[in-house]
N, C-alpha and C positions, 0 to 999 in steps of 0.2 A: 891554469884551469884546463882539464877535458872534457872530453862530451859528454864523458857519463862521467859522475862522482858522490852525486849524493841520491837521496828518493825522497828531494822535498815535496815533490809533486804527488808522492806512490797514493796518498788517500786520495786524492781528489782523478789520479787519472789510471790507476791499477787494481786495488782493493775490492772495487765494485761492491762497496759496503762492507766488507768482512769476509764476504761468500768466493768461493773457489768458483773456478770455471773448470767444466770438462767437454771435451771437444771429443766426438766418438762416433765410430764409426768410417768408412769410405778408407782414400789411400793416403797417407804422410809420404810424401816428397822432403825430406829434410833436408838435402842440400848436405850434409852431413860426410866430411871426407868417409869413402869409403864404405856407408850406406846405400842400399838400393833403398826405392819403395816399400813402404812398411803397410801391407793390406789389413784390409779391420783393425787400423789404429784408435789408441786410445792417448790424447793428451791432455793431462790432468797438471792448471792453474792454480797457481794461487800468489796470492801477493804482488802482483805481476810478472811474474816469472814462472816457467816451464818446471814443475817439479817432479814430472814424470811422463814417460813419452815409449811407448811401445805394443805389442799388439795385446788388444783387448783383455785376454788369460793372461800375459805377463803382468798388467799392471792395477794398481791398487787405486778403490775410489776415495777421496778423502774420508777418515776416518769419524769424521763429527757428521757427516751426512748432508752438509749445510752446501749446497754446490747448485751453477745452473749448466742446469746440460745444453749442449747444441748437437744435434743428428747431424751427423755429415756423411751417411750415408749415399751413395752414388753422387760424392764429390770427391775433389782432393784436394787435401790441409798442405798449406808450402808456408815459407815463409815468407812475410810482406814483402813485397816489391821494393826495392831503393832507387829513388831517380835521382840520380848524382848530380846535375846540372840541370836546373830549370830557372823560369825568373817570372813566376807566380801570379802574378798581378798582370802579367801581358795576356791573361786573357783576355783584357779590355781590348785589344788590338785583334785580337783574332779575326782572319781575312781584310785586315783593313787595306793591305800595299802585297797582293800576292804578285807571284811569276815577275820578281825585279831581281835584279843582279845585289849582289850585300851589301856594295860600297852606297848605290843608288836608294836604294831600301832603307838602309841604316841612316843615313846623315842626312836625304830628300823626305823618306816619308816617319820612319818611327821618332829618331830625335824630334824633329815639329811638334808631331803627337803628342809624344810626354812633355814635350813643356806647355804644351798648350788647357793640357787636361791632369796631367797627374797632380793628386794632391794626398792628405793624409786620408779622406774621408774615400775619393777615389781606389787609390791603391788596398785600402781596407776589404772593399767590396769586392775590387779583381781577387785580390790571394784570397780570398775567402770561398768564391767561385771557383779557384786554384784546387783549391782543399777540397770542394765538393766531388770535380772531377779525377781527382787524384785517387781519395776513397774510393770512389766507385768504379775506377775502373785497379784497385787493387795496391796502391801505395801505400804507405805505410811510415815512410823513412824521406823527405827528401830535402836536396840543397838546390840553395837558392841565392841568388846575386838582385837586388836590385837597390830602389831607391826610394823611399821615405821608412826603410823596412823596421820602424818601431810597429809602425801598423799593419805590417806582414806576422811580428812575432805575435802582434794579436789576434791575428786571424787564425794560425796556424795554434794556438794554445786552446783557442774558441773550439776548434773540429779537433782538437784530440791528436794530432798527428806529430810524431819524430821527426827533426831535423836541425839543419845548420843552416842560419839566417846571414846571411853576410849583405852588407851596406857596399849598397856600389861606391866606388870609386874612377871617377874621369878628370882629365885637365880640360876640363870644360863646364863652362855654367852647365847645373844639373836640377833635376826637382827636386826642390828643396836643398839645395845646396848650392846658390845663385853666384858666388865667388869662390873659381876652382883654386882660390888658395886657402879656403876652409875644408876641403875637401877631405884630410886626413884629420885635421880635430873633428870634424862631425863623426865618422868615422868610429876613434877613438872613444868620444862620447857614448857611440851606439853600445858598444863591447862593455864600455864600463855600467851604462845603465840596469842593462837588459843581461846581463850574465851569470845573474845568480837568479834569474826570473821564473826558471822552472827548467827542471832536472830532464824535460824532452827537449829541450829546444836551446841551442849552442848559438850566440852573436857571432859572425869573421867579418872579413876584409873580402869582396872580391874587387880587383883592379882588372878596366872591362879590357886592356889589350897592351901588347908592349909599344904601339902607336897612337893610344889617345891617353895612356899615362908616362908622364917623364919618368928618364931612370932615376931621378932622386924621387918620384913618386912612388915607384915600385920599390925600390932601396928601403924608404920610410914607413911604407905599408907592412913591407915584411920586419920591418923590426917590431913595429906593435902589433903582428900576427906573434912573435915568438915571444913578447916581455907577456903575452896572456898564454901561453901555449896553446895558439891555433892557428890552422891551416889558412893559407891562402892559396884565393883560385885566380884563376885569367886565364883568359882566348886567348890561345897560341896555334899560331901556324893554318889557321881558318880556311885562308885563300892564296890563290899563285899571290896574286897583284901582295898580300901583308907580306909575304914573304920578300918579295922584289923590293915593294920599300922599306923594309927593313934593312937589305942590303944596303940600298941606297944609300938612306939616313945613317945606318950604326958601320956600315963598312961588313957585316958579316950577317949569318943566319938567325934566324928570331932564337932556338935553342942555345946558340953559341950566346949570343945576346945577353938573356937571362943570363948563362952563366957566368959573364964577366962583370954581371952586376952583385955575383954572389946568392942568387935566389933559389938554384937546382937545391932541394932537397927531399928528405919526405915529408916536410911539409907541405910542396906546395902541389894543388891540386889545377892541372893542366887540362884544358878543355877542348875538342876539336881534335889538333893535334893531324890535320889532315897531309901538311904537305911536307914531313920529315924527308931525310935523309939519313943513309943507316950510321952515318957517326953520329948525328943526332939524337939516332932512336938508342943507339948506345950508351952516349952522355946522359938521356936519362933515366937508361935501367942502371948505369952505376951510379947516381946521386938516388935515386931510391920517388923520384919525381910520379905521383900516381896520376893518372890518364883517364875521363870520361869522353867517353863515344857518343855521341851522335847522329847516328847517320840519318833518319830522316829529315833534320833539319840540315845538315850537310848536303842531300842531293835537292833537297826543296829548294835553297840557293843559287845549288850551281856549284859549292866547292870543292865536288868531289869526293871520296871516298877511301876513308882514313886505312894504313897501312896493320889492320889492325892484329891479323897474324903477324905475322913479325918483329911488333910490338908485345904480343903474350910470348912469341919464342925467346924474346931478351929478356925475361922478366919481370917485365913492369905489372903492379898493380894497376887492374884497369876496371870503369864502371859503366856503366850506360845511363844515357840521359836523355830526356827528350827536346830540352834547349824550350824557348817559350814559345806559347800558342799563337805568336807573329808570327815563327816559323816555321810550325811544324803540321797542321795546324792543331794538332791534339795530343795532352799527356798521357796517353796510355803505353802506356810499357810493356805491355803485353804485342803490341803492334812494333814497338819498338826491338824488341829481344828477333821477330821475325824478320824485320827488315836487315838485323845487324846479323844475323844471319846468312839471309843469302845474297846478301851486298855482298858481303865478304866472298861468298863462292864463286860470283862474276868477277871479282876483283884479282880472285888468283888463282879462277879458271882449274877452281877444284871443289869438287863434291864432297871433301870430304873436309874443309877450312869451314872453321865457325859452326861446330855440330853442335844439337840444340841443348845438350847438359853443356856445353860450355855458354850460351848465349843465354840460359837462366843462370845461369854463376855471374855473369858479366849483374844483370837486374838482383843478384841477392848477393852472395859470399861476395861481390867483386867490390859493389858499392860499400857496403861494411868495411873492408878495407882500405879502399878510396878514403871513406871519412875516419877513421882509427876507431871501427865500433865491431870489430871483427870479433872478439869477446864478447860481447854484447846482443848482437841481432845478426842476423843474414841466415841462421841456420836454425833446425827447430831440433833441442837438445838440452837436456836436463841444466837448469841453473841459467838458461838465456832466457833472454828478453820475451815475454809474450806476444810476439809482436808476429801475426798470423792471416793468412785469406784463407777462403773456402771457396772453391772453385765449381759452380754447380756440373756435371760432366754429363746429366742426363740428358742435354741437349742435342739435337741431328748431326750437327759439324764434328761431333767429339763420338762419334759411334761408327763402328768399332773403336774400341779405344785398347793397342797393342801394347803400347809405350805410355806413361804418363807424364813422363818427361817430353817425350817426341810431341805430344797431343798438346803440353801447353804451350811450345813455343809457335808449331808450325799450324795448328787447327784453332784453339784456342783465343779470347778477346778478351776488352774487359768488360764490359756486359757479362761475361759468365760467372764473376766474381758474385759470390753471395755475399759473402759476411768478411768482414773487415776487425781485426782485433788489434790493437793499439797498447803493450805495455799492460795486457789482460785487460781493455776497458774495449769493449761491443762499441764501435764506429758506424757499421751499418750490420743488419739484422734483415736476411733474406728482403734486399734491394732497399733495405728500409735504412735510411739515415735517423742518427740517436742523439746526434752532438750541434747539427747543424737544420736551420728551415730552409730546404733546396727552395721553393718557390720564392720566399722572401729574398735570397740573397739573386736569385736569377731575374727577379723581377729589379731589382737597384740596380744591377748590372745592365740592363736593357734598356733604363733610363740614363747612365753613362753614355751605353752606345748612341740612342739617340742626341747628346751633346757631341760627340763625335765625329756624328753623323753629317748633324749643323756646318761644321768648322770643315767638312769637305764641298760642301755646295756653295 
């Protein structure tokens, strides 16, 4: 199985009835090797895919006449945002346990939490809230790790949006997974149910650490990641203290680890990735091992700040992500692409590491390859995926506007995002959600929180 392989979905989430879509006017940002900015662009939908894309005089409007335009006049069309790591449903959690150290954080206040409140009806409402915030501030595309996630791929099918669902896996009683020796059938189950469910949305594996799953857990994950041909994720290298007892425990470093359990490959999708060393970062630009970034949930913990030039000098495929709204506290990628920025230029005390056409590659072309959809979406270009924002630019912060690349990483939000396109199907429409009731699902979600609330007093 791959991500993309059929278009069982294409009528119900591309076609938009038969009618083409054209998007015109303002700048394209394609992302596109080798393209600058394409001013008064014109890109012309249909089917769900990109069938014509250049400036206004070069290109042709569908010939039946039957098409819905969008003005994007003093905006700019990019490709949807990809958040390579997140875990959707923890916006339940958002602000619950801030300013704690991760170990303290993690196994004190979040584990409690989720066993105390996660359930299918729960988790429903959080990813669902997930999606809302996602859209709105400019997603498109994202992956995800957590736990009851049948009712993540239904949230995530409900709002229209691309991605990879993967079912946690712990050696630890889990939600919904009460004996961590069901852990990999439940697992297994997920992949087999949900993987022919719809042509946007791909079942995995993610295994949350190489110290809360055994190496026969990680061993057994990744085989039924590769008997369906799909990627598997895990937290690696997070904190000093994982790295330390990693030592401890395995005798050697969490990369060398992995490797002698046979897991470096390009399959597997490496998260964090903060406290390498350079035979490390070498081991995994030769196994071909792709890398999501983090860094505002990285410095919101405490762990630091990933080596991440050094990491693109060896070659590794790399993406950005914004880890869940426990810790970060917000999915906007837009905030994020700025942060991983000039973290980076304090980190190696250079103006000139992590410049911003590289730190929108990391949130579009980078994630696309991160998940093997590099063919598929991250760039906007005849025969891909329709998968698009509109970025209103008429706003104070974005004026003068010199760069359009420079303007979305370093001025730019996701509040600026107008219009959200999904595989050619209108997500949100100048602020306006199409797929989802933001008040209804905000309003569940605030009745969660106050159960949560309860269970702290």
């Amino acid at each position: 199985m791959t991500l993309m392989e059929d278009d069982r979905d294409s009528q119900a989430h591309g076609r938009q009835g038969g009618m083409s879509l054209v998007i015109e006017g303002g700048t394209a940002v394609t992302m596109a090797q080798g393209q600058g900015p394409i001013p008064g662009a014109r890109i012309v939908v249909s089917d769900g895919r990109i069938v014509d894309i250049g400036k206004i005089g070069e290109t042709q409007l569908p010939p039946d006449g039957r098409f819905e335009m969008i003005d994007a006049a003093d905006a700019i069309v990019l490709p949807g945002l990809i958040n390579a790591h997140t875990h959707a449903a923890m916006t339940l959690f958002r602000g619950l346990a801030d300013d704690l150290p991760l170990k303290q954080w993690l196994f004190e206040k979040i584990f409690p939490a989720e066993a105390a409140v996660l359930n299918p009806e729960t988790v429903y409402w959080g990813a669902l809230l997930g999606c809302l915030e996602m859209i709105a501030s400019g997603t498109t595309c994202f992956v995800d790790g957590y736990f009851f996630q049948g009712q993540t791929v239904q949230a995530v099918h409900t709002a229209g949006l691309r991605g990879l669902m993967a079912q946690g896996v712990i050696d630890f009683p889990a939600p919904g997974v009460p004996d961590p020796q069901d852990n990999l059938r439940s697992a297994r189950e997920f992949i087999e149910k949900w993987g022919r469910f719809s042509d946007l949305i791909t079942p995995g594996i993610f295994c949350h650490s190489p110290l809360t799953c055994s190496g026969r857990t990680l061993r057994d994950a990744w085989k039924i990641s590769k008997e369906h041909d799909l990627p598997l994720q895990i937290h690696l290298s997070e904190t000093v203290e994982e790295v330390r007892e990693t030592i401890t425990r395995y005798g050697e470093r969490p990369v060398h680890y992995l490797d002698r359990l046979g897991l470096l490959d390009s399959s597997l999708i490496a998260v964090h990735c903060v406290h390498l060393d350079i035979e490390e970062i070498e081991r995994l630009a030769e196994t071909g091992v792709k890398i999501v970034h983090v860094p505002e949930s990285n410095m919101k913990l405490g762990s630091g700040v990933a080596p991440v030039a050094a990491m693109m000098r060896a070659g590794i495929a790399m993406g950005l992500g914004t880890d869940g709204c426990a810790s970060n506290n917000d999915l906007d990628l837009f905030c994020e692409m700025e942060t991983a920025a000039k973290t980076a230029k304090v980190f190696d005390r250079d103006p000139l590491s992590l410049d911003a056409g590289t730190a929108l590659g990391l949130a579009t072309t980078g994630g696309a390859a991160v998940i093997g959809l590099e063919r598929e979406i991250g760039t906007l270009e005849k025969g891909k995926r329709a998968d698009m924002i509109i970025v209103d630019s008429a706003a104070p912060h974005l004026c003068p506007m010199y760069d359009p690349v420079s303007a979305l990483v370093y001025s730019a939000n996701g509040s600026d995002v107008r219009d959200v396109i999904v595989n050619g199907r209108i997500l949100m429409r100048k602020r306006q959600f199409t797929t989802i009731d933001a008040e209804e699902v905000m309003g569940k979600v605030r009745e969660i929180g106050k159960r949560i609330e309860g269970l702290r007093n």
